[in-house]
C-alpha positions as CSV (number, residue, x, y, z in Angstrom):
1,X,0.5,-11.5,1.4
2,X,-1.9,-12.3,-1.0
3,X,-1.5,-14.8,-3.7
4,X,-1.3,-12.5,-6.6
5,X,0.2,-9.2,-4.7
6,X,3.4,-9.0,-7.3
7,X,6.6,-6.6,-6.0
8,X,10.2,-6.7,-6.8
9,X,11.9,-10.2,-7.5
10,X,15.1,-11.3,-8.1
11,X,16.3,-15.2,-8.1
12,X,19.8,-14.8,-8.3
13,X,21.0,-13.6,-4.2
14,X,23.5,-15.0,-1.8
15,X,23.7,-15.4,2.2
16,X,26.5,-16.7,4.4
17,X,25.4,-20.1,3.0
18,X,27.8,-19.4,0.3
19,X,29.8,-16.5,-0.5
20,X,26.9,-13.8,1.2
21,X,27.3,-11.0,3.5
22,X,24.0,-11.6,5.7
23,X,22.8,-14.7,7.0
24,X,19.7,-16.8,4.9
25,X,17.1,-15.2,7.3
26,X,18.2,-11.7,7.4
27,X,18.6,-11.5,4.0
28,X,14.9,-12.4,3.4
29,X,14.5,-9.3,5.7
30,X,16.0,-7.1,3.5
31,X,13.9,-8.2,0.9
32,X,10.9,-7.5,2.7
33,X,12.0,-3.9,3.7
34,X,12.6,-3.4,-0.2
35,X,9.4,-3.8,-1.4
36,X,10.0,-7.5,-2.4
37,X,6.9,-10.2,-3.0
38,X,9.5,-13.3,-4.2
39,X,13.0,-13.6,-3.1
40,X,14.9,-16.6,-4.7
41,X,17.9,-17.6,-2.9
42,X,20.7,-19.4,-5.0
43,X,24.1,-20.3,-3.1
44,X,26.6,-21.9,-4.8
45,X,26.9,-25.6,-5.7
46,X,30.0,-26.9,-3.8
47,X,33.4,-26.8,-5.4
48,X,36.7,-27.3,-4.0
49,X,38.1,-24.1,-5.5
50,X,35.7,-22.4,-3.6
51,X,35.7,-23.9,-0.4
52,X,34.1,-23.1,2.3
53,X,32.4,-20.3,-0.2
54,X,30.1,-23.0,-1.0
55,X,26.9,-25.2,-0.3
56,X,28.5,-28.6,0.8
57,X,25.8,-30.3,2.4
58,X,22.8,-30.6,0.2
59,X,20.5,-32.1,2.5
60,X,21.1,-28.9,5.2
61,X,20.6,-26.4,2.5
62,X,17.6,-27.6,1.2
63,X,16.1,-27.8,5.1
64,X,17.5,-24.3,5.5
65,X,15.2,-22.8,2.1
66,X,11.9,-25.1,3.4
67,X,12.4,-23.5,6.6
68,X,12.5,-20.0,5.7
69,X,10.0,-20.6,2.9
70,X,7.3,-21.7,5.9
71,X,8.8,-19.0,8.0
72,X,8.1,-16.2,5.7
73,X,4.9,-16.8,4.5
74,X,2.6,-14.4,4.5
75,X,5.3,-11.5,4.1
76,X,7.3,-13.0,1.2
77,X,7.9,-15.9,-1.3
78,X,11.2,-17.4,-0.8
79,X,12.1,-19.8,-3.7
80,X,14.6,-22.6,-3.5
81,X,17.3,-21.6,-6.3
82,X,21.2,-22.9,-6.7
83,X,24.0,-21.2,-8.6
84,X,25.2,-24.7,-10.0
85,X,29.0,-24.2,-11.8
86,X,29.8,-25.3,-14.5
87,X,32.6,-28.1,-12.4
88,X,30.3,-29.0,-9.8
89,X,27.3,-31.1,-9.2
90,X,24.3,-30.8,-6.5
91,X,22.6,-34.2,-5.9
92,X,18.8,-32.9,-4.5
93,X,18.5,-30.6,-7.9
94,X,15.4,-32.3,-8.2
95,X,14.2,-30.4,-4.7
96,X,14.6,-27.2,-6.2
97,X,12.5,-24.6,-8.0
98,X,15.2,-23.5,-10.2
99,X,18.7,-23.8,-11.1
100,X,21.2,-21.0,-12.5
101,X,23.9,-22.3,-14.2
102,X,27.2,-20.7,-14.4
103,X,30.9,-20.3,-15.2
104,X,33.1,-19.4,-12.5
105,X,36.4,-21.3,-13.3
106,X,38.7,-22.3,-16.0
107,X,40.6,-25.8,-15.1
108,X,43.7,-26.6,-16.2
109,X,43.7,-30.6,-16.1
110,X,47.3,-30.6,-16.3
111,X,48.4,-28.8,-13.2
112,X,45.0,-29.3,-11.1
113,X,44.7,-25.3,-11.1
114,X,41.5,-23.7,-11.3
115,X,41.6,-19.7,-12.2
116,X,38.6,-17.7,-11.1
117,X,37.1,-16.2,-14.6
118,X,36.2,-13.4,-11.6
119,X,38.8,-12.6,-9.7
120,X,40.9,-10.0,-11.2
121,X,42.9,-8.9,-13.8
122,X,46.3,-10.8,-12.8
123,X,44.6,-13.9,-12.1
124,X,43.5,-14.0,-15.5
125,X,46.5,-12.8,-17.3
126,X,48.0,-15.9,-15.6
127,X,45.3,-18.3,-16.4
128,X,46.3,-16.8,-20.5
129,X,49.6,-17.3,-19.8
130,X,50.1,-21.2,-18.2
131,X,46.6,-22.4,-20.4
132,X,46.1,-20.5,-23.5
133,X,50.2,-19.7,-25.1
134,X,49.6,-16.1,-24.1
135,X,46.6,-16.3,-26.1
136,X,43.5,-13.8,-24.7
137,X,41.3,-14.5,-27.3
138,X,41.9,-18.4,-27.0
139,X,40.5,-18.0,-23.5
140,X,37.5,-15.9,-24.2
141,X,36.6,-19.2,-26.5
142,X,37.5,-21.3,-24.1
143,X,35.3,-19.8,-21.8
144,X,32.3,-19.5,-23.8
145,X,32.9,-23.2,-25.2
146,X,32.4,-24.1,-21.4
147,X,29.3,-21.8,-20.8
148,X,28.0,-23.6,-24.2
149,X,28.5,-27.2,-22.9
150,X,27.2,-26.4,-19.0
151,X,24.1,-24.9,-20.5
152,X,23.4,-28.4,-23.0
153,X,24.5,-30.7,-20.7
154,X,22.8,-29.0,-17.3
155,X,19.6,-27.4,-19.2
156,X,19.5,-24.3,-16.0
157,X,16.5,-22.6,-15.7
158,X,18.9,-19.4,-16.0
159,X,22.4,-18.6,-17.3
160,X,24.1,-16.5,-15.1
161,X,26.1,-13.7,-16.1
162,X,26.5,-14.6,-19.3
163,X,29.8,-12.7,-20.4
164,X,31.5,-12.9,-16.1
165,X,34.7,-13.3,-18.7
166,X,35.0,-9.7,-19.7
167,X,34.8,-8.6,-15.8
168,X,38.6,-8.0,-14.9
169,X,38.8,-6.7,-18.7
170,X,38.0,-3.4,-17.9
171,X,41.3,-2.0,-19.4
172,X,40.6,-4.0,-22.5
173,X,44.4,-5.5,-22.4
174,X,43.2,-9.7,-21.8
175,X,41.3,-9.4,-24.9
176,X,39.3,-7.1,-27.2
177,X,35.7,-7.0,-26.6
178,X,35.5,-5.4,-30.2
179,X,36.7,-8.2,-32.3
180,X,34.2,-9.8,-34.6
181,X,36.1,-13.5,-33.5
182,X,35.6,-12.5,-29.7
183,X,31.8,-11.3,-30.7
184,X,31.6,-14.7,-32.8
185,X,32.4,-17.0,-29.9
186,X,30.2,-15.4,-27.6
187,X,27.1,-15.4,-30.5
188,X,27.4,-19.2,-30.8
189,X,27.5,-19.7,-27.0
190,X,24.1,-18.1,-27.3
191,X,23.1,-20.3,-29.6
192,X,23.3,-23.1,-27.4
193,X,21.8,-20.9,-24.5
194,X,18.9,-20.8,-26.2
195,X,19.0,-24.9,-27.3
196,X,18.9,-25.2,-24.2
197,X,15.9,-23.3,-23.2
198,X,17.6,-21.5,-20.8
199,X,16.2,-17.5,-19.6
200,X,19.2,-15.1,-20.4
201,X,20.1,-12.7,-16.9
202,X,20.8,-9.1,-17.4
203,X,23.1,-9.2,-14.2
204,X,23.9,-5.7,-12.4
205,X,25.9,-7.2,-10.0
206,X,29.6,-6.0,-11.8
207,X,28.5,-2.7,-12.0
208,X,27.4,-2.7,-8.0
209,X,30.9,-4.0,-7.5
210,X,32.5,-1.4,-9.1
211,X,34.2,-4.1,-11.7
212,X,32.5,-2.6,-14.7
213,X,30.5,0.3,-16.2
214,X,27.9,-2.3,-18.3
215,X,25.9,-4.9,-17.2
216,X,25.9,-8.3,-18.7
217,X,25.2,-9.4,-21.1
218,X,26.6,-6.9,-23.7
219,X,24.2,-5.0,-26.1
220,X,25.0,-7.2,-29.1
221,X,24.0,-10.4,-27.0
222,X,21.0,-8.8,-25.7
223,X,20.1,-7.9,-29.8
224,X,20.7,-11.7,-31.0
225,X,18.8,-12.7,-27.4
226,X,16.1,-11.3,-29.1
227,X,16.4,-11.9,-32.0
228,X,15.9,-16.0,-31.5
229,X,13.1,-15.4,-29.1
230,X,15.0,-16.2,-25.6
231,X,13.7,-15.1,-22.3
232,X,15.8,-12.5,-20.0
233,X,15.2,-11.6,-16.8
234,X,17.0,-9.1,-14.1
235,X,18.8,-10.1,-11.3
236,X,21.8,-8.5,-9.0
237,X,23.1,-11.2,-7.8
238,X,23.4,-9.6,-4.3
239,X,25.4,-10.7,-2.0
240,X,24.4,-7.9,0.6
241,X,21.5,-5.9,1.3
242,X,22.1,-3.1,-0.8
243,X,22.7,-5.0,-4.0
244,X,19.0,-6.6,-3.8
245,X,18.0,-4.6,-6.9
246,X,20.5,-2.1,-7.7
247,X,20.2,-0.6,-11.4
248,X,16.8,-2.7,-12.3
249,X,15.4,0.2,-13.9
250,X,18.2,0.8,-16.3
251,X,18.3,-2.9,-16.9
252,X,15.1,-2.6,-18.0
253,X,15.3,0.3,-20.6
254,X,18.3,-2.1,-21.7
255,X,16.0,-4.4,-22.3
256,X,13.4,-2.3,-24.1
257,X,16.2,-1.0,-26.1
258,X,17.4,-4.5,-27.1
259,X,13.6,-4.8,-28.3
260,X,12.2,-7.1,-25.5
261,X,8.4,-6.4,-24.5
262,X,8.6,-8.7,-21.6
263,X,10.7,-10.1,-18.7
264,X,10.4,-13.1,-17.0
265,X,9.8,-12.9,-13.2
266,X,10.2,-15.1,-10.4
267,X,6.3,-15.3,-9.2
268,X,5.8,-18.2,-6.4
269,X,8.9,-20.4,-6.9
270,X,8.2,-20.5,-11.0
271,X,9.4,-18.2,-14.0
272,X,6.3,-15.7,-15.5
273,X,6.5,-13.3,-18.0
274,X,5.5,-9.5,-17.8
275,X,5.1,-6.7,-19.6
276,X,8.1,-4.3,-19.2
């Protein structure tokens, strides 16, 4: 492959390193079949919720991307990413060409319980129930609170699925999705999104799951994205083959819609913008 040859990319992909269908080397394959020039591979930072869904040994994972990187050149750019949460840490960040930073879990120090922000609807009804006084819209601010403080205090190179809270929402009965105090919270989580410096993800990776009909980040954050001159960039957040760039297109007319000209593109383990 030549240096400037530019196909698909997508920085935000899983293997069996983490919670991944395929293993590190055959999803790099299934890049390749796709049409892909840079393939960034971003496993999740250890946590003991997730355990064993999760990078524990830093030193092995970051031999496992170098290998692959040497291993693949010449067909494809593999990148060395990390899906860092929010409650975890990853001591070799600094061996990394890029972090995304994300919000899986909501703690309550009390009990020691950590609900999965992604799991499903009764998961998070209980989490509003035991943390919040039965509160939905206290949660959705707690949430964003904590995507706010990850993204000042981590500075990622991407946020990750910006709203992941609304994805067992479907049915609209945790909280409403509507309300000008839900859209408020979310707005000033942006805010410090974009103190941070941090690209936005339009992530179609609910919407290959069958979770949701939208992708995130809703419409209105795209709009205010925009409006104070963030980055975004697509990703699916695949954790199989078939998700490796489900619904791009569409994710780009979002895009165009929400008045972005560009994207920003993984291009040789760094972030580039192009015309969309």
């Amino acid at each position: 492959m030549s240096a400037g040859m530019h196909g698909l990319s997508s920085c935000h992909n899983h293997t069996q390193m983490s919670d991944g269908v395929l293993t590190l080397d055959d999803m790099v394959h299934a890049a390749i079949r796709q049409g892909f020039s840079d393939i960034g591979i971003s496993d999740h930072s250890c946590l003991a919720a997730e355990s064993p869904h999760a990078t524990g040994d830093a030193d092995a994972y970051i031999a496992a991307l170098r290998s692959a990187k040497a291993h693949f050149a010449g067909q494809i750019r593999v990148a060395a990413g990390l899906e860092l949460d929010a409650l975890s840490s990853f001591p070799a960040r600094a061996q990394l060409d890029y972090v995304i930073g994300s919000v899986h879990y909501m703690h309550d120090k009390a009990t020691d319980c950590f609900y999965g922000v992604d799991w499903d609807e009764a998961t998070a009804q209980s989490c509003i129930n035991e943390m919040f006084g039965q509160n939905g819209l206290a949660y959705a601010k707690a949430y964003y609170a904590a995507v706010a403080e990850n993204a000042l205090r981590t500075r990622p190179d991407v946020i990750g699925h910006f709203d992941l809270v609304v994805k067992p929402n479907a049915r609209g009965v945790l909280f409403d999705e509507e309300s000008p105090a839900y859209r408020a919270a979310a707005l000033e989580a942006l805010d410090a999104c974009c103190e941070a410096g941090s690209i936005l993800e339009v992530n179609t990776g609910g919407v290959f799951r069958g979770w949701r009909s939208t992708f995130y980040p809703a419409p209105f954050v795209l709009r205010r994205a925009k409006e104070k001159g963030m980055r975004a960039m697509i990703n699916a957040d695949a954790h199989c083959a078939e998700a490796l760039c489900f619904g791009f297109e569409t994710a780009r007319a979002l895009l165009r819609e929400a008045g972005f000209r560009s994207v920003a593109v993984l291009r040789d383990g760094a972030f580039a913008d192009e015309p969309l």
